[in-house]
Structure formats: structure tokens, C-alpha cells
PDBQT receptor file of N, H, CA, C and O in Angstrom, charges set to zero:
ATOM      1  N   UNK A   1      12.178   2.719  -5.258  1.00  0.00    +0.000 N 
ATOM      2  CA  UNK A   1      11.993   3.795  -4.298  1.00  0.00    +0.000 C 
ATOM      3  C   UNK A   1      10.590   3.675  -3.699  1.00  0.00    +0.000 C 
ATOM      4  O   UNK A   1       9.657   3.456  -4.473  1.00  0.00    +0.000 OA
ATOM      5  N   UNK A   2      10.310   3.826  -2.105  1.00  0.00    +0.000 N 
ATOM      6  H   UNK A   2      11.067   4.004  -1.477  1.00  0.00    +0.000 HD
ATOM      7  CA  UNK A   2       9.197   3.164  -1.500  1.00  0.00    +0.000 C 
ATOM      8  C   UNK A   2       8.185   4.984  -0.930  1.00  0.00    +0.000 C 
ATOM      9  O   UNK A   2       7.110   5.255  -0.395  1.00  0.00    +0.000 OA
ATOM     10  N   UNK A   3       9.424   5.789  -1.500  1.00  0.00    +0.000 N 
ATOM     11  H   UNK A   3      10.297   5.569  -1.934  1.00  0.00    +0.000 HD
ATOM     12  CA  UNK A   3       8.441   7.478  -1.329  1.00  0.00    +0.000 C 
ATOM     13  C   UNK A   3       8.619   8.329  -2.517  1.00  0.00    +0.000 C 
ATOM     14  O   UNK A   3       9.755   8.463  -2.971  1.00  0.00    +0.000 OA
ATOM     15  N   UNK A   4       7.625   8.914  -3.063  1.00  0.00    +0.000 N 
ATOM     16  H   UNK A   4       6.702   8.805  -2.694  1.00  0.00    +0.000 HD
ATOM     17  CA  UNK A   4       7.610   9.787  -3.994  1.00  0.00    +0.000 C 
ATOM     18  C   UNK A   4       6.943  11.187  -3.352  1.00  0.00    +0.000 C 
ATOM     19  O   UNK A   4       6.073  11.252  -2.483  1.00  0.00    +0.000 OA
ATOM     20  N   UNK A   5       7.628  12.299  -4.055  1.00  0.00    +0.000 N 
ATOM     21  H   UNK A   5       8.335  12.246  -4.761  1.00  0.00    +0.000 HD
ATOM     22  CA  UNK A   5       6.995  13.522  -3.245  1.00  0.00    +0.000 C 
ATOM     23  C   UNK A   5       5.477  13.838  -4.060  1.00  0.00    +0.000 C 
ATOM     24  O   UNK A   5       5.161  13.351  -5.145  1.00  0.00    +0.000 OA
ATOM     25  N   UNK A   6       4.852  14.544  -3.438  1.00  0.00    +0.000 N 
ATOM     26  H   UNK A   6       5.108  14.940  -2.556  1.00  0.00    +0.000 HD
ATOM     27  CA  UNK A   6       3.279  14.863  -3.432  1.00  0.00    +0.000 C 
ATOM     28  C   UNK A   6       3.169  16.520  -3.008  1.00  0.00    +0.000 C 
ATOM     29  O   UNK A   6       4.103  17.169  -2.537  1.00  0.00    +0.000 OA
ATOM     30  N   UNK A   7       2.334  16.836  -3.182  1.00  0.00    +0.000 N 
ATOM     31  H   UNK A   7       1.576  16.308  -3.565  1.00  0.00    +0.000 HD
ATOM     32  CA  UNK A   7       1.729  18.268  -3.495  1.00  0.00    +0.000 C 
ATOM     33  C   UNK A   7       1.872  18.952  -1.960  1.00  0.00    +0.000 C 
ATOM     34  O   UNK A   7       1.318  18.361  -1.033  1.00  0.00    +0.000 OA
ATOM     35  N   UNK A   8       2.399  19.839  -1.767  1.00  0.00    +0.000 N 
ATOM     36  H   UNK A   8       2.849  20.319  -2.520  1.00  0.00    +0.000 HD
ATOM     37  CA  UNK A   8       2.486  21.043  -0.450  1.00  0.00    +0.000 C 
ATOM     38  C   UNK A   8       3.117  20.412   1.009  1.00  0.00    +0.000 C 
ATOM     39  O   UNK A   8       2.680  20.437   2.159  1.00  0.00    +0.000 OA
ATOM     40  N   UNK A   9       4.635  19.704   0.271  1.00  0.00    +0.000 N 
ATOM     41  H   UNK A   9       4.990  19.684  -0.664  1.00  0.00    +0.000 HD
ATOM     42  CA  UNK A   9       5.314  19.439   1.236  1.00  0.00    +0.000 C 
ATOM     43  C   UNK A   9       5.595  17.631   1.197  1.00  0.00    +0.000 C 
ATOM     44  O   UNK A   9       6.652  17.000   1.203  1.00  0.00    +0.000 OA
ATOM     45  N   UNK A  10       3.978  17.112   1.151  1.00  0.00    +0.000 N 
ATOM     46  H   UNK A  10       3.119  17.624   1.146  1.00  0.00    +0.000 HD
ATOM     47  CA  UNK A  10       3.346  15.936   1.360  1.00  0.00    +0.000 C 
ATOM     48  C   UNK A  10       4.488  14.793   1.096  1.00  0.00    +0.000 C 
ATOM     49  O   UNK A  10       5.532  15.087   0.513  1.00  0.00    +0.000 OA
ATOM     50  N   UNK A  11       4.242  13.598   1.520  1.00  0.00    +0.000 N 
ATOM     51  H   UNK A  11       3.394  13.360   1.993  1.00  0.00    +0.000 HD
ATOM     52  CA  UNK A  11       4.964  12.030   0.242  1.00  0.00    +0.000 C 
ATOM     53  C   UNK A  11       3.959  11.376   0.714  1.00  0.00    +0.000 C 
ATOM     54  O   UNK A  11       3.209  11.401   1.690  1.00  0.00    +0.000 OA
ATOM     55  N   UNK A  12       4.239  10.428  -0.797  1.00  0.00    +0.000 N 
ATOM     56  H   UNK A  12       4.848  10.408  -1.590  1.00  0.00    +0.000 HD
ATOM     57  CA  UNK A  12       3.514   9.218  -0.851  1.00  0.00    +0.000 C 
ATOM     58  C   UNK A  12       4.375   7.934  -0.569  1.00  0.00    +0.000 C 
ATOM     59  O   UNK A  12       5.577   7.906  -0.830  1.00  0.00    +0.000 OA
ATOM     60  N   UNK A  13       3.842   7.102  -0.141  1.00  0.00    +0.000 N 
ATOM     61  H   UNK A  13       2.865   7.124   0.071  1.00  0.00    +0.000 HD
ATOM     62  CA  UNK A  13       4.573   6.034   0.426  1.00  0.00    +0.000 C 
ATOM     63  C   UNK A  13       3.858   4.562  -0.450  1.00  0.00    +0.000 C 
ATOM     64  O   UNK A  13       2.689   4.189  -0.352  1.00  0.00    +0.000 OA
ATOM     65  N   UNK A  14       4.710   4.058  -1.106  1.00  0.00    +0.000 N 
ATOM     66  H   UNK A  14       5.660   4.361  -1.185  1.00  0.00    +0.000 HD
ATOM     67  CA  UNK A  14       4.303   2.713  -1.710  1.00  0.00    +0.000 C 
ATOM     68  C   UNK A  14       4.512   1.646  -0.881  1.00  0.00    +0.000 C 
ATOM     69  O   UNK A  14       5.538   0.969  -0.954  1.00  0.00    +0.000 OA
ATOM     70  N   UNK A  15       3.427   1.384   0.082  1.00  0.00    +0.000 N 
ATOM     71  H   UNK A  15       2.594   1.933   0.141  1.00  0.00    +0.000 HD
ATOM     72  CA  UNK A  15       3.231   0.588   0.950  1.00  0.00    +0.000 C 
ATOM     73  C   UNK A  15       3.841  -0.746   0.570  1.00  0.00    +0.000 C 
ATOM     74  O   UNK A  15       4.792  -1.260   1.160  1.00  0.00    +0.000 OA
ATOM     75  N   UNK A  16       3.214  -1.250  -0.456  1.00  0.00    +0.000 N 
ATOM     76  H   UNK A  16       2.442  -0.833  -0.935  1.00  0.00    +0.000 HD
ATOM     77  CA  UNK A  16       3.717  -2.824  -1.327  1.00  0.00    +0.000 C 
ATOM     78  C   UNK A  16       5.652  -2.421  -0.968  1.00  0.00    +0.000 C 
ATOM     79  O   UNK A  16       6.283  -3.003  -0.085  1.00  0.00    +0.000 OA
ATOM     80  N   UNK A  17       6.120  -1.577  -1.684  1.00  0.00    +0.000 N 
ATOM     81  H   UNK A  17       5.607  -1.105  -2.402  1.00  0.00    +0.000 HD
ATOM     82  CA  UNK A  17       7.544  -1.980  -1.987  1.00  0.00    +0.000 C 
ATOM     83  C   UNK A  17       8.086  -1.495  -0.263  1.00  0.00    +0.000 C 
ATOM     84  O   UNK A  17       9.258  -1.161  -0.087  1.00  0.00    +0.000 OA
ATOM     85  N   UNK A  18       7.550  -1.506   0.360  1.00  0.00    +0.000 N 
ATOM     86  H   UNK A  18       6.598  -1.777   0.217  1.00  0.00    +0.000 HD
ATOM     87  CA  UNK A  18       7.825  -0.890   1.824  1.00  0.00    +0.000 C 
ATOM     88  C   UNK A  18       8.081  -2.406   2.387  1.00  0.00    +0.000 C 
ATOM     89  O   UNK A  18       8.932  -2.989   3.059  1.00  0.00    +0.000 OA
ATOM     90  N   UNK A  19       7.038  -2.660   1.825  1.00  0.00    +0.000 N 
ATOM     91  H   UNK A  19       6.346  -2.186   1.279  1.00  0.00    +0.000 HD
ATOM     92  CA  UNK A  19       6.358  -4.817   2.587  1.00  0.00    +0.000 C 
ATOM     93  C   UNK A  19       7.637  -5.303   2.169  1.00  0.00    +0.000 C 
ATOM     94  O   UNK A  19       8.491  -5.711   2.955  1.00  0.00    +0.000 OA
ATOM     95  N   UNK A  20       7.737  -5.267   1.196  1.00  0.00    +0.000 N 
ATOM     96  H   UNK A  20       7.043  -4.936   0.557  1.00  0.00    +0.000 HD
ATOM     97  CA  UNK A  20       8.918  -6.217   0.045  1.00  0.00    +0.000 C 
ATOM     98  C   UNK A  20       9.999  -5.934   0.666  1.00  0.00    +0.000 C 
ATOM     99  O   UNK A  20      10.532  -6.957   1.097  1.00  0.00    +0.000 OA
ATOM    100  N   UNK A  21      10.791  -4.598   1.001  1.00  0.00    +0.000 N 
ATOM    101  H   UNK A  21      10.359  -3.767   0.652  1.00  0.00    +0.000 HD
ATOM    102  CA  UNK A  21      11.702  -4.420   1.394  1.00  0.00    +0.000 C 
ATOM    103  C   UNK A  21      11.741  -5.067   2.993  1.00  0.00    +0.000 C 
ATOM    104  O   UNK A  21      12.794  -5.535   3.425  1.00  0.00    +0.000 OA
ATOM    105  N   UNK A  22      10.637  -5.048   3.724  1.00  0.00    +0.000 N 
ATOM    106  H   UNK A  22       9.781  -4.668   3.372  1.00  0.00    +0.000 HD
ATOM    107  CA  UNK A  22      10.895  -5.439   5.195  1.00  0.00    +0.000 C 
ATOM    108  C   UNK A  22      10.887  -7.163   4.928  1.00  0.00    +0.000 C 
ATOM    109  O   UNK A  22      11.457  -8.013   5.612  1.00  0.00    +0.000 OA
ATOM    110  N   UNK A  23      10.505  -7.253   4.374  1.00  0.00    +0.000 N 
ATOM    111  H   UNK A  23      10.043  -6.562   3.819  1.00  0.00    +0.000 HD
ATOM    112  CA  UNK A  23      10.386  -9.039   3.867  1.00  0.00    +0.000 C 
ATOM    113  C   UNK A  23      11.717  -9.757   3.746  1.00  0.00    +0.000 C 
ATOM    114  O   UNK A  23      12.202 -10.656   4.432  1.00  0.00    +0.000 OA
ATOM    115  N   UNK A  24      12.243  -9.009   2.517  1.00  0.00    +0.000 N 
ATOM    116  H   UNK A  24      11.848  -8.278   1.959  1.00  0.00    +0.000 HD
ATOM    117  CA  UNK A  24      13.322  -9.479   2.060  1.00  0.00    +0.000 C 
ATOM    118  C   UNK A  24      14.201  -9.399   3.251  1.00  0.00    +0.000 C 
ATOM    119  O   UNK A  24      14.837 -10.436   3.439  1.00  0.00    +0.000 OA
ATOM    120  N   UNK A  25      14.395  -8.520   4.042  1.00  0.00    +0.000 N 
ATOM    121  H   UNK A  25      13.879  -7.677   3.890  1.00  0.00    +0.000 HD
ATOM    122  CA  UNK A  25      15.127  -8.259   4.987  1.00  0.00    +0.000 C 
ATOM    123  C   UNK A  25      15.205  -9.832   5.847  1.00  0.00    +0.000 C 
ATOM    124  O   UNK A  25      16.223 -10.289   6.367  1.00  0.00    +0.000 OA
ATOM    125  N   UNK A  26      14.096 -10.360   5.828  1.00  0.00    +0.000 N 
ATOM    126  H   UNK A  26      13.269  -9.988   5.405  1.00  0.00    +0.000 HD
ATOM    127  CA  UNK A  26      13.511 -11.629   6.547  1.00  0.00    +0.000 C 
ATOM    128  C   UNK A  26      13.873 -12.748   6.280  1.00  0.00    +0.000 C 
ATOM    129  O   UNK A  26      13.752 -13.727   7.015  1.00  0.00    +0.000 OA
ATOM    130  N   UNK A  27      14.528 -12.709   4.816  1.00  0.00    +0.000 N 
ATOM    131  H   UNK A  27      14.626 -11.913   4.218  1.00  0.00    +0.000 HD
ATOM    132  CA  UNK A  27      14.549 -13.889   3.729  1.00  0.00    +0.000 C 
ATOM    133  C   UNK A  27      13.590 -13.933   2.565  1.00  0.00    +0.000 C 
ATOM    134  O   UNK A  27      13.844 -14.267   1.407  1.00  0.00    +0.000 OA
ATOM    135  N   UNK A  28      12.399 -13.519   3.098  1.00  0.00    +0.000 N 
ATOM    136  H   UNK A  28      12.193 -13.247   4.038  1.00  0.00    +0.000 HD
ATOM    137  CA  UNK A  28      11.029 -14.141   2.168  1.00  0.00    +0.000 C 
ATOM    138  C   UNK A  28      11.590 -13.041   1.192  1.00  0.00    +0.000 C 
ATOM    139  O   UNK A  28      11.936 -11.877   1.398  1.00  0.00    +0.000 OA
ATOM    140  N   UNK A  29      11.557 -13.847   0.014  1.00  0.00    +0.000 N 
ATOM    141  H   UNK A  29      11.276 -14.792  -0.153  1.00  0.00    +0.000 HD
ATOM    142  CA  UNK A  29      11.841 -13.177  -1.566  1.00  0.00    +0.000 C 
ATOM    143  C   UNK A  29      10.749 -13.788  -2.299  1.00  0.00    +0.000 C 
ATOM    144  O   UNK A  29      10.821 -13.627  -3.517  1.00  0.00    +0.000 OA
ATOM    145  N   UNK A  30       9.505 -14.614  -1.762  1.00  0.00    +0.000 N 
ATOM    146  H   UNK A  30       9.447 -14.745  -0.773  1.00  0.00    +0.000 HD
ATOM    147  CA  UNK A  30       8.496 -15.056  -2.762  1.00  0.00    +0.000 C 
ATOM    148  C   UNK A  30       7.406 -14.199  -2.409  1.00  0.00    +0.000 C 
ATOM    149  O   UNK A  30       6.704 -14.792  -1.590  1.00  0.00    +0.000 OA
ATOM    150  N   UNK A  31       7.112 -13.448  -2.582  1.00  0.00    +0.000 N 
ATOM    151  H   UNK A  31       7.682 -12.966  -3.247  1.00  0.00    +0.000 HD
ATOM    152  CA  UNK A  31       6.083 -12.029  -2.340  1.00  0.00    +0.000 C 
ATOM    153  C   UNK A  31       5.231 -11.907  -3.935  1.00  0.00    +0.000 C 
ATOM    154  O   UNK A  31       5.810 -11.803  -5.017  1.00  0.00    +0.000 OA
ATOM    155  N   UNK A  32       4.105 -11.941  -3.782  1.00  0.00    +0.000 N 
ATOM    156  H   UNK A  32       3.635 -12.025  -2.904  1.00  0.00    +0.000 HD
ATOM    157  CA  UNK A  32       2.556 -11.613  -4.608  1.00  0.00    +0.000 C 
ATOM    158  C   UNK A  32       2.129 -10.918  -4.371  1.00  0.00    +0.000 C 
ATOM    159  O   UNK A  32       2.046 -10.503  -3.216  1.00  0.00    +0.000 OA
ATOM    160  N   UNK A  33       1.509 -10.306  -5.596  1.00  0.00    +0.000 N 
ATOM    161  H   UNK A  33       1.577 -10.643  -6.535  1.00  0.00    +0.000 HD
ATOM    162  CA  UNK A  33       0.460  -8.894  -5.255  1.00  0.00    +0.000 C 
ATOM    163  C   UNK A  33       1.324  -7.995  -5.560  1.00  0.00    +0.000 C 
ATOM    164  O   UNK A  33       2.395  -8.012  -6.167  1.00  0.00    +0.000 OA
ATOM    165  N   UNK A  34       0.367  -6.770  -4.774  1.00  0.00    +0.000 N 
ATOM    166  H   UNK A  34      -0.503  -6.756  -4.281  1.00  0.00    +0.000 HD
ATOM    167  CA  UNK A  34       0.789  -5.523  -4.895  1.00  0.00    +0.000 C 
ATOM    168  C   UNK A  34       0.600  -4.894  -6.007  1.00  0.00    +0.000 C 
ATOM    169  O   UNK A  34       1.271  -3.869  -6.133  1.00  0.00    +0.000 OA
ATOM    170  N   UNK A  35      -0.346  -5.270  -7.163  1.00  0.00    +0.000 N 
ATOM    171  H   UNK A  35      -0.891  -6.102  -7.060  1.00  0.00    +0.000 HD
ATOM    172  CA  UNK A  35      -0.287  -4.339  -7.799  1.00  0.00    +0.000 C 
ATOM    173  C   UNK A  35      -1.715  -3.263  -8.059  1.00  0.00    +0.000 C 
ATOM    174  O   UNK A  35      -2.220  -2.921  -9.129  1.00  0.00    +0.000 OA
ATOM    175  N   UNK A  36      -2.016  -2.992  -6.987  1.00  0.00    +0.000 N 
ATOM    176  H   UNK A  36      -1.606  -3.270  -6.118  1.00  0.00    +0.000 HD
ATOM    177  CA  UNK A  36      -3.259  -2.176  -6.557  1.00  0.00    +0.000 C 
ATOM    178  C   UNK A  36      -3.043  -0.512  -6.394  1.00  0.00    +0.000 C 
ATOM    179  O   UNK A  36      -1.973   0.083  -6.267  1.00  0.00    +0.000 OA
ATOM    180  N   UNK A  37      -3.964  -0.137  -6.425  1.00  0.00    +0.000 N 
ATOM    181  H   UNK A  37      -4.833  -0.621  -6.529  1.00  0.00    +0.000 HD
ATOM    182  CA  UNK A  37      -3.541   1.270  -5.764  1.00  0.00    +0.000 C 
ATOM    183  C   UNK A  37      -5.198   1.360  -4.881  1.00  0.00    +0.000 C 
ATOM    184  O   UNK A  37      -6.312   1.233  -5.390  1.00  0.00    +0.000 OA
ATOM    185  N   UNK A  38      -4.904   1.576  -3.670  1.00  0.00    +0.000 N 
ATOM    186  H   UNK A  38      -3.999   1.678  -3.257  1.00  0.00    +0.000 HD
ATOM    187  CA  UNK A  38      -6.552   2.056  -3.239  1.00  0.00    +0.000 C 
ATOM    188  C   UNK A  38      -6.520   3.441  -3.090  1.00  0.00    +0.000 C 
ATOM    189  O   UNK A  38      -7.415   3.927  -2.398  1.00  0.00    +0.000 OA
ATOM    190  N   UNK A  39      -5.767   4.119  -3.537  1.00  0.00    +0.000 N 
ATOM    191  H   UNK A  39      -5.040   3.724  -4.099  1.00  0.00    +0.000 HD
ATOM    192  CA  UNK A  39      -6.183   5.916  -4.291  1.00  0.00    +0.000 C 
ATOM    193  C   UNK A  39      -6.402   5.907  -5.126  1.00  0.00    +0.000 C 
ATOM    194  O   UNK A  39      -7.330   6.707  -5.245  1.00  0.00    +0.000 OA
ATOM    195  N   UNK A  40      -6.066   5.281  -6.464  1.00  0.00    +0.000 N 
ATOM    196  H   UNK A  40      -5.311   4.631  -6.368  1.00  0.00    +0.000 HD
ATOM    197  CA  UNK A  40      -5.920   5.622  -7.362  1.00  0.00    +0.000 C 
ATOM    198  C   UNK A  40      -7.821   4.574  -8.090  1.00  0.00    +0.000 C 
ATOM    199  O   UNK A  40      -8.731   4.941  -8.834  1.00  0.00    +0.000 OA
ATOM    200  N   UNK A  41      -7.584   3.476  -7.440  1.00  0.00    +0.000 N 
ATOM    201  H   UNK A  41      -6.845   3.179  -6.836  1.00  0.00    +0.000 HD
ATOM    202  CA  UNK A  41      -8.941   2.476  -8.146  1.00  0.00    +0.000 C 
ATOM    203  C   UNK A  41     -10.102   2.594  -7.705  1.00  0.00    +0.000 C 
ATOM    204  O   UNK A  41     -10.814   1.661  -7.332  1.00  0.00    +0.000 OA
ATOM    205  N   UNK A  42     -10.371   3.704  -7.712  1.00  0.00    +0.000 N 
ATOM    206  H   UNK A  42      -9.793   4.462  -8.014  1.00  0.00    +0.000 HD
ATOM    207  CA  UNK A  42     -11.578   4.206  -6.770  1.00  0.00    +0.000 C 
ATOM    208  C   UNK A  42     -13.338   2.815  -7.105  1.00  0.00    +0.000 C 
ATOM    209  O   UNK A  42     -14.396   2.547  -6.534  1.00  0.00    +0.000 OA
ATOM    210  N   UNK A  43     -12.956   2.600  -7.733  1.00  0.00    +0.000 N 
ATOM    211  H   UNK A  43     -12.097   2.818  -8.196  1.00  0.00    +0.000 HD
ATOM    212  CA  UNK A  43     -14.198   1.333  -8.440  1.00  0.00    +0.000 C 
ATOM    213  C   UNK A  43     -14.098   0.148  -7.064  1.00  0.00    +0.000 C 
ATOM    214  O   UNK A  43     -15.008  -0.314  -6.376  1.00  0.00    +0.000 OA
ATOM    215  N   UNK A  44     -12.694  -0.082  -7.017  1.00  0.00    +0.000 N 
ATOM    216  H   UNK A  44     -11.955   0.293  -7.576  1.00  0.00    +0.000 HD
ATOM    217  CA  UNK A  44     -12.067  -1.409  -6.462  1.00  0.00    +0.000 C 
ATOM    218  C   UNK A  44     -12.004  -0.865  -4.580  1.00  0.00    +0.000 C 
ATOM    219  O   UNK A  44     -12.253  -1.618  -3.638  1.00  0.00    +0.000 OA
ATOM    220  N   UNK A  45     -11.782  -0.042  -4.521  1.00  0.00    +0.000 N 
ATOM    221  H   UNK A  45     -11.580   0.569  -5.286  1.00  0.00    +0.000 HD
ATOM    222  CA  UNK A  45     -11.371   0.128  -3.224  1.00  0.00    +0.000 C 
ATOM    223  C   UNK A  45     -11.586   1.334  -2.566  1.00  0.00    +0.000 C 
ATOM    224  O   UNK A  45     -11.299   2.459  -2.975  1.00  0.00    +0.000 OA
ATOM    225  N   UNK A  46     -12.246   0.940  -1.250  1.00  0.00    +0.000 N 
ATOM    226  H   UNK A  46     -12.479   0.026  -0.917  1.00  0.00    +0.000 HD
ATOM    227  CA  UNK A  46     -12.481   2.606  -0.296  1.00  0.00    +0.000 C 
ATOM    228  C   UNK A  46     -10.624   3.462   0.220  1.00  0.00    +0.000 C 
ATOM    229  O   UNK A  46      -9.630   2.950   0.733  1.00  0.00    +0.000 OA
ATOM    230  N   UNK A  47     -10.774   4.206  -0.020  1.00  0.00    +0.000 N 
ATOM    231  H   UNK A  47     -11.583   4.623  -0.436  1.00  0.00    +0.000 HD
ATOM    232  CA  UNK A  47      -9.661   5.034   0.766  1.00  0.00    +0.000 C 
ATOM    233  C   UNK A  47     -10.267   6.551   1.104  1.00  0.00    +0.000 C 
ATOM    234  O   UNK A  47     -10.961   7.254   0.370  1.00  0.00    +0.000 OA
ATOM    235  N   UNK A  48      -9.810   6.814   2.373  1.00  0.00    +0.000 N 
ATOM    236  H   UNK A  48      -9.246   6.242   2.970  1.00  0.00    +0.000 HD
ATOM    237  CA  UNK A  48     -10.395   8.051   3.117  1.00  0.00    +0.000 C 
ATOM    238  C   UNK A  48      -9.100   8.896   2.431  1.00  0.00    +0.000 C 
ATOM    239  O   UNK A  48      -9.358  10.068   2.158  1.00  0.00    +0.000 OA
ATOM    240  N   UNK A  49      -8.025   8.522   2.190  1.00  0.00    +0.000 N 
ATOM    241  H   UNK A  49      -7.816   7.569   2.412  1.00  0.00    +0.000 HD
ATOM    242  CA  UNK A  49      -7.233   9.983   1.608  1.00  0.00    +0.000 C 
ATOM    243  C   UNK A  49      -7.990  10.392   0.469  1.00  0.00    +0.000 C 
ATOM    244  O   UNK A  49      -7.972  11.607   0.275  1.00  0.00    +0.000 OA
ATOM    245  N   UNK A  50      -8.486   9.875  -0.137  1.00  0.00    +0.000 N 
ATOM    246  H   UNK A  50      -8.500   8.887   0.020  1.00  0.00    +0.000 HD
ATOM    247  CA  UNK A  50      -8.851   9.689  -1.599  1.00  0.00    +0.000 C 
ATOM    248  C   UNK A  50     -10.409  10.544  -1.233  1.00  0.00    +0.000 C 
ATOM    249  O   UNK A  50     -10.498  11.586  -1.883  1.00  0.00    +0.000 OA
ATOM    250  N   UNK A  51     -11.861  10.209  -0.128  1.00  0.00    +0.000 N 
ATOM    251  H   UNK A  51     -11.788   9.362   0.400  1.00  0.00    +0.000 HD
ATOM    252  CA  UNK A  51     -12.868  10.413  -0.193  1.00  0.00    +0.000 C 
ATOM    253  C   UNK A  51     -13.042  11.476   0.967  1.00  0.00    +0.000 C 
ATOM    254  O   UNK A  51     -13.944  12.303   1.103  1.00  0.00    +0.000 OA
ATOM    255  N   UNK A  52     -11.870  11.222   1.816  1.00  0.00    +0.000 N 
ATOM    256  H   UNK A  52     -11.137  10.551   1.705  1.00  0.00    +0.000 HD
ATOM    257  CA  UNK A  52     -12.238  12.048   3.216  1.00  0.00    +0.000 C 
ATOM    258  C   UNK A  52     -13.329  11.185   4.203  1.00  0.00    +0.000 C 
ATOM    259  O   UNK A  52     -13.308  11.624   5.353  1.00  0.00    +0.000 OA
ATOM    260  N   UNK A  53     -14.237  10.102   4.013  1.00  0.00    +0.000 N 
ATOM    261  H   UNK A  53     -14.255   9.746   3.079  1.00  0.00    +0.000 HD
ATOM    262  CA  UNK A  53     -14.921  10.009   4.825  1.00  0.00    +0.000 C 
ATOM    263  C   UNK A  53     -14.241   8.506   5.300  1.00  0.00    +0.000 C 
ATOM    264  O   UNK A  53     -13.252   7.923   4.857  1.00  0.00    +0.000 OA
ATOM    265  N   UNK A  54     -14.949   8.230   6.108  1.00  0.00    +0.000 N 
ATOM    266  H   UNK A  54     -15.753   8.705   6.468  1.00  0.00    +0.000 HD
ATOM    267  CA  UNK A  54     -14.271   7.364   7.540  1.00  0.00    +0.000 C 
ATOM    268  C   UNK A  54     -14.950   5.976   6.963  1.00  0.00    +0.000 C 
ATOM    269  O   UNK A  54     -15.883   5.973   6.161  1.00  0.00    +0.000 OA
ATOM    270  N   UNK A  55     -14.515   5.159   7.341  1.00  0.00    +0.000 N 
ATOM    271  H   UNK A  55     -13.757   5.162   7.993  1.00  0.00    +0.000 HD
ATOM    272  CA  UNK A  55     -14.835   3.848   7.034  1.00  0.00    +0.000 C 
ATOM    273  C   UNK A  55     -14.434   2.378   7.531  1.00  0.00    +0.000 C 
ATOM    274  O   UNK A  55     -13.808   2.535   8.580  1.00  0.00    +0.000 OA
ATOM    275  N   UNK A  56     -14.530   1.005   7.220  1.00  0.00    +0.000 N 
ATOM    276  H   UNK A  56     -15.037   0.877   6.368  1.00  0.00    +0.000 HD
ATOM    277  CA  UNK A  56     -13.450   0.037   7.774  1.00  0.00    +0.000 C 
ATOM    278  C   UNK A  56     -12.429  -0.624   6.832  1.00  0.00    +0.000 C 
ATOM    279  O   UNK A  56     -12.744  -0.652   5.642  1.00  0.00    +0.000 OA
ATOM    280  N   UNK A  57     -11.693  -0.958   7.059  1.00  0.00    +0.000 N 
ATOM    281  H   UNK A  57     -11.437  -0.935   8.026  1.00  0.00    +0.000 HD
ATOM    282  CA  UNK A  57     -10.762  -2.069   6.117  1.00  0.00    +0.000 C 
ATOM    283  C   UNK A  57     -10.089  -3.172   7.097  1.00  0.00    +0.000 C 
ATOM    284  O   UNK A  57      -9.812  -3.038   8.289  1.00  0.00    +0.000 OA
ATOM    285  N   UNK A  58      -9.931  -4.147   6.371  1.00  0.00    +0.000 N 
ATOM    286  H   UNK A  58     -10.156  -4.256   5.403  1.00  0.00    +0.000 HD
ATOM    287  CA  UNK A  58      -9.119  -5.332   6.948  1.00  0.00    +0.000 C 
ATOM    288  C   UNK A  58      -8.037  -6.018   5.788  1.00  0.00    +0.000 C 
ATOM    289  O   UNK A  58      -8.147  -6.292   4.593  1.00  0.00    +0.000 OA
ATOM    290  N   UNK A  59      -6.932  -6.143   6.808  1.00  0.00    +0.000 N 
ATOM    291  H   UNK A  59      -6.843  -5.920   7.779  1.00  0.00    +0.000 HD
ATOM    292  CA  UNK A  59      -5.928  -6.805   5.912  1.00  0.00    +0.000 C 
ATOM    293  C   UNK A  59      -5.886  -8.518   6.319  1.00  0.00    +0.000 C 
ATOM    294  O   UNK A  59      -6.183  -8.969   7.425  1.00  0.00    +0.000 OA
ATOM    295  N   UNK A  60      -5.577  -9.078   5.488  1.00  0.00    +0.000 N 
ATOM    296  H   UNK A  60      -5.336  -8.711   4.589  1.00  0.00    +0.000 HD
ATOM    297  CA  UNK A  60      -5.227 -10.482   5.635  1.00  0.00    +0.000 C 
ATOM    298  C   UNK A  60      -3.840 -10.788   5.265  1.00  0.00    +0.000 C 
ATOM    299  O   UNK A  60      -3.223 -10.187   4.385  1.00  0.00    +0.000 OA
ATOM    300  N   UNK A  61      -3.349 -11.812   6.023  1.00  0.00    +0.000 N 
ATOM    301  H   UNK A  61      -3.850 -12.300   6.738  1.00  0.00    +0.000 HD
ATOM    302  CA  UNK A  61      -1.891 -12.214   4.988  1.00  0.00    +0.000 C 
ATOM    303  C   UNK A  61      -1.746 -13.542   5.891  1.00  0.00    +0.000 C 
ATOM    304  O   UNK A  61      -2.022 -13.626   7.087  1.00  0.00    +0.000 OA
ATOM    305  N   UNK A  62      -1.262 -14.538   5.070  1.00  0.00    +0.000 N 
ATOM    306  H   UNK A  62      -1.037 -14.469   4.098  1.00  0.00    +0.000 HD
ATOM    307  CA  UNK A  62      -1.237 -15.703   5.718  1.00  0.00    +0.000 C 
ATOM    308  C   UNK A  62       0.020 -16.900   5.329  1.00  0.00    +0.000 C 
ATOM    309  O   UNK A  62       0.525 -16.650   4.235  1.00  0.00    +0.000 OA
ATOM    310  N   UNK A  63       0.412 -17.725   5.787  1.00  0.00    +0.000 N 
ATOM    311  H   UNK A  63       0.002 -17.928   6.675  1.00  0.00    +0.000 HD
ATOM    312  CA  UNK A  63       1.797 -18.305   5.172  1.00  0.00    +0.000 C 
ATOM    313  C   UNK A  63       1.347 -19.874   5.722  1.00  0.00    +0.000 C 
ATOM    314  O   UNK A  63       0.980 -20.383   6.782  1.00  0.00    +0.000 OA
ATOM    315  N   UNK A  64       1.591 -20.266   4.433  1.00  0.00    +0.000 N 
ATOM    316  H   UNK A  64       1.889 -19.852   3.573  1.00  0.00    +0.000 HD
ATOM    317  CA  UNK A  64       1.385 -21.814   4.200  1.00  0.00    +0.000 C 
ATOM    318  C   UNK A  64       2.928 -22.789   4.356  1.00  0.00    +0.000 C 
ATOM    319  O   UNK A  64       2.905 -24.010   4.197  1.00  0.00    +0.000 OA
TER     320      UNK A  64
């Protein structure tokens, strides 16, 4: 399941199994990663849901 419900209405959305599912859709069934949370690893990773303040991020993804 790629949504779980959250506090005053809210959901959370598991981005990773969101990827996986649009992937597979594609063919690609060899998928890595994902096992992060950037709410939850506050050490490892900025997230504005998590701090409120504004910031940058960049994604990479690349196929060999």
C-alpha cells in the first residue's frame, strides 16, 4: 500500500513504493533503494514537512 492515513484528515504517501509501482508498470522489476525516510531520519536528510523551513534537494536516477 503506497498511502497510509495521517493526523486531521492528512495521508502519507510512500513515494519509493509509488516509483516501484510506476516502474513495474514499465517492465523494470530491478529497482534499489528506498529504504530511507527523509521525515523520519532527521540526521540523514532535510525535509520541510518535517522542519517547516525552505530549502534545496536534488534527485538523481540514472540507467546503465
Amino acid at each position: 500500500m503506497a498511502f497510509t492515513p495521517g493526523q486531521h484528515g492528512k495521508w502519507f504517501a510512500d513515494i519509493y513504493a509509488l516509483a516501484r509501482l510506476r516502474l513495474n508498470a514499465l517492465g523494470i522489476t530491478q529497482i534499489y533503494g528506498g529504504n530511507y525516510c527523509t521525515y523520519r531520519e532527521r540526521e540523514k536528510f532535510f525535509s520541510y514537512r518535517r522542519d517547516g523551513v525552505t530549502g534545496r534537494m536534488g534527485t538523481f536516477i540514472w540507467i546503465e
